[in-house]
GURO-136295 format. One record per residue: x, y, z of N, C-alpha, C in turn. Coordinates in steps of 0.2 Angstrom, whole numbers, plus 5000, padded with zeros to 4 digits. Atoms other than C-alpha are relative to their C-alpha. Layout:
<nodes>
XYZXYZXYZ ...
</nodes>
This chain:
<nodes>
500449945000500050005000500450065000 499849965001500650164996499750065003 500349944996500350325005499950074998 500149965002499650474998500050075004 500249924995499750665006499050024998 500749935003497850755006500250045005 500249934997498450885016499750074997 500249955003497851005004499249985003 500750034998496050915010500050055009 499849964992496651025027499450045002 500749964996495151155029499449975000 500650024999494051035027500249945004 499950044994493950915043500149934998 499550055002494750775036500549955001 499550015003495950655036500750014998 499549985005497550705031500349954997 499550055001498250555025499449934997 500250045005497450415013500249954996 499550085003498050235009499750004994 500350025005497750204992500549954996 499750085000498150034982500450044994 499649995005499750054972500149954993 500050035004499149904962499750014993 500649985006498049894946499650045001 500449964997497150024943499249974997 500750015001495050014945499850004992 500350005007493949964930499750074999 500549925002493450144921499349975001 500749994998491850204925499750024993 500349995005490550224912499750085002 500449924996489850404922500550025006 499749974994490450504934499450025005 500549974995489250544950500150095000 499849945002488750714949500250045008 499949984994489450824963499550075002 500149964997488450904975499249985005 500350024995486850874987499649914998 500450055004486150694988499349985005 500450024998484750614997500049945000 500150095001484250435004499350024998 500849995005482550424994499449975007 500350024996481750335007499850055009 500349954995481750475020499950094998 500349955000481250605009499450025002 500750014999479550655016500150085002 500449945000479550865017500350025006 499849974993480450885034501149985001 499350015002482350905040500149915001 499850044997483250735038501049974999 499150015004485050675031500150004995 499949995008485950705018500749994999 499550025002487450685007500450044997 499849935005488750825000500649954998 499450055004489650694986500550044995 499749995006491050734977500449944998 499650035002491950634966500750014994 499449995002493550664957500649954997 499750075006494450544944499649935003 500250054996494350394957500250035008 499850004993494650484975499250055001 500749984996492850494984500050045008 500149974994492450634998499250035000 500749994999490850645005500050035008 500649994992489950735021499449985001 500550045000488650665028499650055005 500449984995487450775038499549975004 500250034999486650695050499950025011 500249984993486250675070500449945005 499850054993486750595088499549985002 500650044998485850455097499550075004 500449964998485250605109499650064995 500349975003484650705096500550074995 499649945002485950845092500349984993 499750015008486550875074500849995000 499150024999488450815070500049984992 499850005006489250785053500549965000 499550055002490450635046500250034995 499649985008491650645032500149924999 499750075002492150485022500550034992 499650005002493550485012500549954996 499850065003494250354998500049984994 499750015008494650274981499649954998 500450035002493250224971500349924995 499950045002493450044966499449974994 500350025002492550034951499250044999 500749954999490650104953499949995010 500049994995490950074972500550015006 499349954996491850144987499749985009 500350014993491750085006500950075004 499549964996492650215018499950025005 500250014996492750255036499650075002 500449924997491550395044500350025007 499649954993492450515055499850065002 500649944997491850635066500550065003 499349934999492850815073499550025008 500149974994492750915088500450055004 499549944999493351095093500150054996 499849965006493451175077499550085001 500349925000492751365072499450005000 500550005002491151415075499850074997 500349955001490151575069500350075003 499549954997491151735074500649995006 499450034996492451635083500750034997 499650015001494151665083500149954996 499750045003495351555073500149945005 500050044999495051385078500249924997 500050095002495451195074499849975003 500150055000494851055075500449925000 499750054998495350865081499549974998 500350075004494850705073499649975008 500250054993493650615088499949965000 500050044999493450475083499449964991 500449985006492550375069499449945000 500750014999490750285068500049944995 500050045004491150135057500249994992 500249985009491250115037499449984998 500649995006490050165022500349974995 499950025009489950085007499450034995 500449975005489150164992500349974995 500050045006488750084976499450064996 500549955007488350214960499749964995 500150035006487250134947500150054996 500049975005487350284937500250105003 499949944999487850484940499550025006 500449954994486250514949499449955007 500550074996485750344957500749975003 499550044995486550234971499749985004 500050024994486550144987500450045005 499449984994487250185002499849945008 499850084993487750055019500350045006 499949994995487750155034500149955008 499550034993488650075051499049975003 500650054996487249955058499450024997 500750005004485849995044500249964995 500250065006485349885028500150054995 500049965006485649965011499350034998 500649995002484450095005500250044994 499749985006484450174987500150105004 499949934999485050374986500150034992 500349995006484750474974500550104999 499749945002485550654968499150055000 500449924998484450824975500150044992 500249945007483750924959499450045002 500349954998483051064962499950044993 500249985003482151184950499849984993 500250055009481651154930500650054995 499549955005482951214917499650024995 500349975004481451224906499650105003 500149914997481051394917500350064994 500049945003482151484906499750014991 500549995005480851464892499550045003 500449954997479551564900500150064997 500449925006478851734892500750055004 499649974998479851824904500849995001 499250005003481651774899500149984992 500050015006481151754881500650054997 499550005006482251864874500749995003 499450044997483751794884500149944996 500250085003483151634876500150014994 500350005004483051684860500549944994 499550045004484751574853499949935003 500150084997483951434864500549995003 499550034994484751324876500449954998 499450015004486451274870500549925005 499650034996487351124876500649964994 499650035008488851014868500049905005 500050084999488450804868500449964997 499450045002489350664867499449914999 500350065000488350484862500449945001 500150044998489050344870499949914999 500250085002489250164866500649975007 499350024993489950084885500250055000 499549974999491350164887500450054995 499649985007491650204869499850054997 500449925004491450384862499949994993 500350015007490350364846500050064997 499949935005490150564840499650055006 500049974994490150714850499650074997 500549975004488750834845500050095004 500149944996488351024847499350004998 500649994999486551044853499850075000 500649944999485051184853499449954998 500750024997483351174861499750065000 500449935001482251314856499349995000 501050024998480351324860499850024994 500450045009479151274843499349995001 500850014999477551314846499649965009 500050054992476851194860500449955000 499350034999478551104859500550024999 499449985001480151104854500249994995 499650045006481351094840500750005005 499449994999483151024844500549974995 499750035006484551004832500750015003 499450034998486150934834500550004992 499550005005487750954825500349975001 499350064996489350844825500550054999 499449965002490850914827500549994995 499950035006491450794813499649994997 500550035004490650734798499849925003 500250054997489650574803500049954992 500250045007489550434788499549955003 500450074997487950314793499849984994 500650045004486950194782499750054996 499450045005486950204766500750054998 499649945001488550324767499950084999 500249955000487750484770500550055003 499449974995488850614777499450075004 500349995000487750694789500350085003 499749944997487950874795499550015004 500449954996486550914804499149945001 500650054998485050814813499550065006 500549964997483450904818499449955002 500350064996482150834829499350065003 500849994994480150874838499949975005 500350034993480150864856499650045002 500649974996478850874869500349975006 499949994994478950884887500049925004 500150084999479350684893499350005005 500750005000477650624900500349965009 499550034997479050554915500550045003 499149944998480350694925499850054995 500349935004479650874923500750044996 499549985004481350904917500349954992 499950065005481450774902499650024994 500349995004481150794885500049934994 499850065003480750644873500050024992 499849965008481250694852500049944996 500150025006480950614836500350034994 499849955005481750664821499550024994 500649965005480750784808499949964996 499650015006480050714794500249964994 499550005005481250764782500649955000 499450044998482550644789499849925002 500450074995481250474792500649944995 499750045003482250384779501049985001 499150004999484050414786500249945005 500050044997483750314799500849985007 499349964998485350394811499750015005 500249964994484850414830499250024999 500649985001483050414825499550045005 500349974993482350454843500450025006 499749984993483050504859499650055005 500349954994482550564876500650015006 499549954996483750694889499550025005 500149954995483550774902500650065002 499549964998484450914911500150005007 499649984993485350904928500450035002 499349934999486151054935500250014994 499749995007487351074921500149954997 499750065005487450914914499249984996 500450035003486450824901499949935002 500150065001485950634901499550004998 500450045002485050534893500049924993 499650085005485050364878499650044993 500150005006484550374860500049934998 500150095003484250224848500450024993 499549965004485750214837499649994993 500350025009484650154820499149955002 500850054998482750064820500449934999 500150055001483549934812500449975006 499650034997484949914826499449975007 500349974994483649964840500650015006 499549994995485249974850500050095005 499949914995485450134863500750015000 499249934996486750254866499850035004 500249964995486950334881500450104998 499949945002486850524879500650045007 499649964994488150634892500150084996 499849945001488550824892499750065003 499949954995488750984898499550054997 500349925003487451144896500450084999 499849965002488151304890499950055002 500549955000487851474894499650044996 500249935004486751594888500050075000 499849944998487451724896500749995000 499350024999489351754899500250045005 499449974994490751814909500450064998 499449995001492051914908500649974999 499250025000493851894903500250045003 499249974996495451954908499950104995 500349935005494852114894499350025001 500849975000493452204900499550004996 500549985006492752254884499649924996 500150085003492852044879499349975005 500450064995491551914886500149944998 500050085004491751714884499349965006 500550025000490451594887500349955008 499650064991490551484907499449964999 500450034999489651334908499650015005 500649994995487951354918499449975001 500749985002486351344921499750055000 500349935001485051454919499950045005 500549924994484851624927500050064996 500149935002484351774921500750064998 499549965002485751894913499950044995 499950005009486251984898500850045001 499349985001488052034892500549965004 499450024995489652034903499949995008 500350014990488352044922499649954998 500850064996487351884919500549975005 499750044993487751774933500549954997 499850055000489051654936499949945005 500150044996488851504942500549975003 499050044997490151414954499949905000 499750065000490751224951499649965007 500150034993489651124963500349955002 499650034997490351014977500250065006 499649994993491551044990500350065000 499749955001492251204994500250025007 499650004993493451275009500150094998 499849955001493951425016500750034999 499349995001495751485009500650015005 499649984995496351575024500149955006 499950064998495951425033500449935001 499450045001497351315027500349995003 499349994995498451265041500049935001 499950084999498551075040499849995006 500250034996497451045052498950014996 500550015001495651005052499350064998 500249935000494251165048499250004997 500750024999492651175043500050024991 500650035008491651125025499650024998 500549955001490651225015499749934992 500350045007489451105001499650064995 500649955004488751224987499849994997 500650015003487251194974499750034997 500449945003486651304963499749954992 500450045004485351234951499550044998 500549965003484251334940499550065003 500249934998484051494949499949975008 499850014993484051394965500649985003 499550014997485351364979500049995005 500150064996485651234991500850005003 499449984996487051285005500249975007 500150034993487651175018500950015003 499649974998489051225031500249965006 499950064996489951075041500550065006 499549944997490751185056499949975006 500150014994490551195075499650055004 500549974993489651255092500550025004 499749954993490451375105500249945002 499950034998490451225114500749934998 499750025003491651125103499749934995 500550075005490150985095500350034995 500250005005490250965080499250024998 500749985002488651025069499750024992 500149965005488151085054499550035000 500549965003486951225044499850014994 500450005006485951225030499550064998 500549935003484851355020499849984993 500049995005484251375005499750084995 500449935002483651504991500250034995 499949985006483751604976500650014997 499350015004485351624965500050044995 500149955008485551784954500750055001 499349965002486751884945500649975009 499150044998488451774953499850035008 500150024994487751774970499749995004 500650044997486751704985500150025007 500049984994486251765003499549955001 500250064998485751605011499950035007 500050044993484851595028500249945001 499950064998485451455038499950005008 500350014995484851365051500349935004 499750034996485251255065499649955002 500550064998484451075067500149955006 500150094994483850915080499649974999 500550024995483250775083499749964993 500350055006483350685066500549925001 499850074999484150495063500749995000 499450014997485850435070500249914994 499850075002486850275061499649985004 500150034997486150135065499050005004 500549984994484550215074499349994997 501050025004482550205071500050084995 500149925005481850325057499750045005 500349924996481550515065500250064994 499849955003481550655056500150065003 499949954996482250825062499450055001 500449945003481551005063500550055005 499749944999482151165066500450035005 500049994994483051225080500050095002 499949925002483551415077500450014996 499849985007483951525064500750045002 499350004997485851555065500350084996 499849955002485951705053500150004993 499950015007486351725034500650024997 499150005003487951695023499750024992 500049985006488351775007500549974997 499450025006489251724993499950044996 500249985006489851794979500449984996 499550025004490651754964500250054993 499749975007490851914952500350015000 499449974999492351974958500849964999 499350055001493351814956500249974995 499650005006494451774944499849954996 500350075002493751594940499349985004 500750034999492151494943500249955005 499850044995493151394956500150045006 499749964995493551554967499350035002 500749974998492251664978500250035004 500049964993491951754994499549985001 500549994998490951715007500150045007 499949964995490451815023499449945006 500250044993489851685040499650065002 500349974992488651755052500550035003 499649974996489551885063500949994997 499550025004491151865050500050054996 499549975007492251965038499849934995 500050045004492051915021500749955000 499550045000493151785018500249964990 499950055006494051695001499849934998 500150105001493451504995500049984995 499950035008493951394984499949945000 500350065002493251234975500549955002 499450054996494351094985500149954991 500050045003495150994973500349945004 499850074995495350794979500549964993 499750055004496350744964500750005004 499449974998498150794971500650004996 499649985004498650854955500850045003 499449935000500550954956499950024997 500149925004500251054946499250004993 500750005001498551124937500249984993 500150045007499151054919499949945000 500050064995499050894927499249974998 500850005000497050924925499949994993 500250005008497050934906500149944997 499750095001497750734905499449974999 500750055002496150624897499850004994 500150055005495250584882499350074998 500549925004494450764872500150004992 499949995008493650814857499850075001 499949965004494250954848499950064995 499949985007493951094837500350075001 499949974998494951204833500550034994 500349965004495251334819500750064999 499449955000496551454812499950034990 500049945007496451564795499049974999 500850045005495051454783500049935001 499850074997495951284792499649985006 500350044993494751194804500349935000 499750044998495451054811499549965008 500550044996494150914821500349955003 499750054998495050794833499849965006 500150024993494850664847500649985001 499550024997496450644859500049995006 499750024993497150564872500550035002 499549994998498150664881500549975009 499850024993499350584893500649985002 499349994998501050654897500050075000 499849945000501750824902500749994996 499649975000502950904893500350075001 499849935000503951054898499550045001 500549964997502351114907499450004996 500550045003501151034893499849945000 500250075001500050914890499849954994 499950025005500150814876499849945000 500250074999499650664868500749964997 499350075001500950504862500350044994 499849965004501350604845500250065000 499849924999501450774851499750044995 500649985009500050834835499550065005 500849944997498750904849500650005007 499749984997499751004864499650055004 500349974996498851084879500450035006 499649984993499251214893499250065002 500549934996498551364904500450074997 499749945000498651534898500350055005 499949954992498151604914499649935004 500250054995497951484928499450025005 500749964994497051614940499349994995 500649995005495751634925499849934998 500150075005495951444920499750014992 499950005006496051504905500549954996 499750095001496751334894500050044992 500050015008497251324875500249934998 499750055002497551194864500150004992 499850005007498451164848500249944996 500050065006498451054832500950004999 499449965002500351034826500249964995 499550055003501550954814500349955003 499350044995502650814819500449994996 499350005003504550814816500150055003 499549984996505950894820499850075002 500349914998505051084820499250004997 501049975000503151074823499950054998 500349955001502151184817499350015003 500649984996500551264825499450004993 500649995009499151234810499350015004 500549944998497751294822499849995008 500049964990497151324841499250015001 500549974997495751354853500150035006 500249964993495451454868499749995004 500650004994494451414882500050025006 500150004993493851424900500149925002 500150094996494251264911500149965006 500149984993493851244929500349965004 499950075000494451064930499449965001 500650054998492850984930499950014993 500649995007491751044913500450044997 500049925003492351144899499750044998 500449955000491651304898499750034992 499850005008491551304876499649984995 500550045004490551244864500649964994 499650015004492251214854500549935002 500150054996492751064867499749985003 500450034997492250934876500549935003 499650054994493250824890499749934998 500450055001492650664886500049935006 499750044995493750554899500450025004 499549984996494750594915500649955000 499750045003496450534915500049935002 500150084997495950374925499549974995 500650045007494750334908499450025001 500750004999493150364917499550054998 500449955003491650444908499950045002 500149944994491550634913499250014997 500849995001489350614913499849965004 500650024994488050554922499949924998 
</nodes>
């Protein structure tokens, strides 16, 4: 066994240290789970009860658990560990002593730990979980609001270029063709049309450029739409039907690759903005992945990278307190793993609107919901502890922010990474499709990149060559090149990229470097 550092894992009450197997590595994942609030399905019923703040990262899983003590008082675990495959058993550990809400600079000590969990993902937004003396119950991914929202009359002319994503269809493991979508409203439905970033050849040798489609609102999942192709195209017989959905920013969904195969593909991808950001050029704007929120120009909102987040100034190798955040379709779901005067553990939770790149969450202080092992009880409120701001327009990337605690100075925070990259090139290593363009030369590619050189990242040939412009910005480029003794540059793109999702319609991450699908 080899022993890996997470002292970067430091502001968040943690662990510092993580056995991970220096043998074979895991069977890649067809999905990745998405990060950020989850639910056991079985004690949803309308009132406080447990929850789950998952993130995952190539194959190193960090979870918080909010939850309770046998006598009733709220308390919080962590688990920490390397997915094996689609599942991950790890031990749950508990703190005590750390900072509370207008406290001095505090740490926290590890107390002790409550058994292990095992979780088992069947897919991005589905699982089990095996809490210390309970039986396995399934869990499910927290979604909150409708992405169809921003069709409404009253963001129509925001809408007007429709809702923009870039997809990838799926065979296993295997990336079949990687498409740019729009979803535009069509009377009482929709039209959606798909592009490939290459040309497509199907049956009988057609070369397709462009597949258009009538959907209507799935009859199944108020967020689901089920599409047929117009029609003009019944004879093509290419991905004939399909039905997606939208989760937070991701896409999912399958397609049927031919009538005659009836075979499925599994649909994955990321949603686009319709509004944008700033660059490093005031006058400039580029596009950040998102969902929807109301905007127009260089002020529409940004959204921030959900999952795990810490507080910067925080950082002292020792244990500290955990921020989970959640923004989904103009809503926002904030949970705050920390402490009591007293030195308990505790957390606090809120929720609430999400506009222009910011959020003022009440949060509130719960008892008296279910313990490992215990009988079902649901919580309820205890008092309202005050309200935290976030903000994110002021920062340089979608991974950075500020927030301000109850009785607290704003403070810095930044998206925790669990990979334990050295360095942020390190993040561009995996399996992307390409485009990318230079005078009247386009140039369509899918690479593997998996080696640095001399502070890039490259694939085996050295043809397609990636780095960071600006790191603070995660601003990233990639280049097409010659090979031989003096490459040549024959074309380039530019993007945003946060290490999760790229922010572009001109790439598309396909695989991180451990292979595993980046989709649901």
């Amino acid at each position: 066994m080899k022993k890996h550092s997470l002292a970067w894992l430091a502001p968040v009450p943690v662990a510092v240290s993580l056995l991970m197997a220096s043998g074979a590595q895991a069977a890649e994942r067809s999905f990745t789970p998405q990060a950020g609030t989850w639910v056991v399905t079985s004690e949803v019923n309308g009132k406080p009860g447990r929850g789950l703040a998952i993130d995952v990262q190539e194959d190193t899983f960090f979870m918080q658990v909010y939850n309770y003590q046998a006598n009733g008082e709220a308390t919080f675990h962590t688990a920490l560990g390397v997915m094996q495959g689609n599942t991950v058993t790890a031990p749950l550990t508990y703190y005590a002593g750390g900072r509370y809400f207008g406290s001095e600079a505090l740490t926290a000590d590890e107390a002790g730990q409550a058994g292990n969990v095992t979780i088992t993902f069947e897919n991005g937004l589905k699982g089990t979980v095996q809490f210390p003396g309970e039986a396995p119950v399934v869990i499910e991914r927290f979604l909150a609001g409708d992405s169809a929202d921003a069709f409404k009359p009253q963001n129509a002319a925001l809408m007007q270029g429709g809702q923009n994503a870039v997809w990838a269809t799926i065979d296993g493991t295997n990336l079949h063709e990687v498409w740019q979508s729009n979803l535009v409203q069509a009377g009482a439905g929709y039209r959606l049309t798909l592009r490939p970033f290459s040309q497509v050849i199907a049956p009988p040798f057609t070369v397709i450029r462009e597949l258009n489609y009538d959907c209507q609102r799935a009859s199944q999942g108020a967020a689901g739409f089920d599409c047929t192709q117009d029609a003009s195209q019944a004879d093509l017989d290419y991905l004939p039907t399909l039905s997606f959905r939208y989760a937070a920013a991701d896409v999912t969904g399958t397609a049927v690759a031919s009538e005659a195969s009836g075979k499925a593909l599994k649909l994955v991808g990321h949603l686009l903005a319709n509004g944008t950001v700033p660059s490093a050029n005031a006058a400039e704007c580029q596009p950040a992945l998102q969902t929807f929120v109301p905007g127009n120009s260089c002020n529409a909102s940004r959204i921030p990278v959900n999952g795990t987040w810490v507080v910067a100034d925080e950082l002292n190798g020792k244990p500290g307190r955990g921020i989970s955040m959640d923004v989904q379709n103009g809503v926002a779901v904030l949970q705050i793993f920390d402490y009591l005067a007293t030195g308990a553990s505790t957390f606090h939770m809120g929720s609430g609107a999400y506009g222009q790149s910011a959020m003022d969450i009440g949060l509130f202080q719960y008892a008296g919901g279910r313990y490992f092992g215990g009988p079902a009880r649901t919580g309820h409120e205890v008092q309202d502890a005050g309200a935290a701001y976030i903000d994110l327009q002021q920062a340089d990337s979608l991974v950075e922010g500020t927030i301000q605690f109850p009785r607290e100075a704003p403070k810095k925070i930044i998206r925790m990474d669990l990979t334990g990259h050295s360095s942020p090139v390190e993040s561009l290593l995996g399996y992307w499709q390409l485009s990318m363009s230079k005078g009247n030369l386009r140039v369509n590619t899918r690479a593997t990149l998996d080696r640095i050189t001399d502070g890039v990242a490259t694939n085996s040939t050295g043809s397609v060559r990636c780095q960071f412009v600006s790191v603070a910005e995660r601003r990233a480029t990639c280049g097409f090149y010659t090979v031989g003794a003096a490459p040549q540059e024959m074309a380039s793109t530019t993007f945003f990229y946060n290490g999760h999702s790229p922010a572009t319609g001109s790439v598309m991450k396909i695989k991180d470097s451990k292979g595993n699908v980046l989709g649901l």
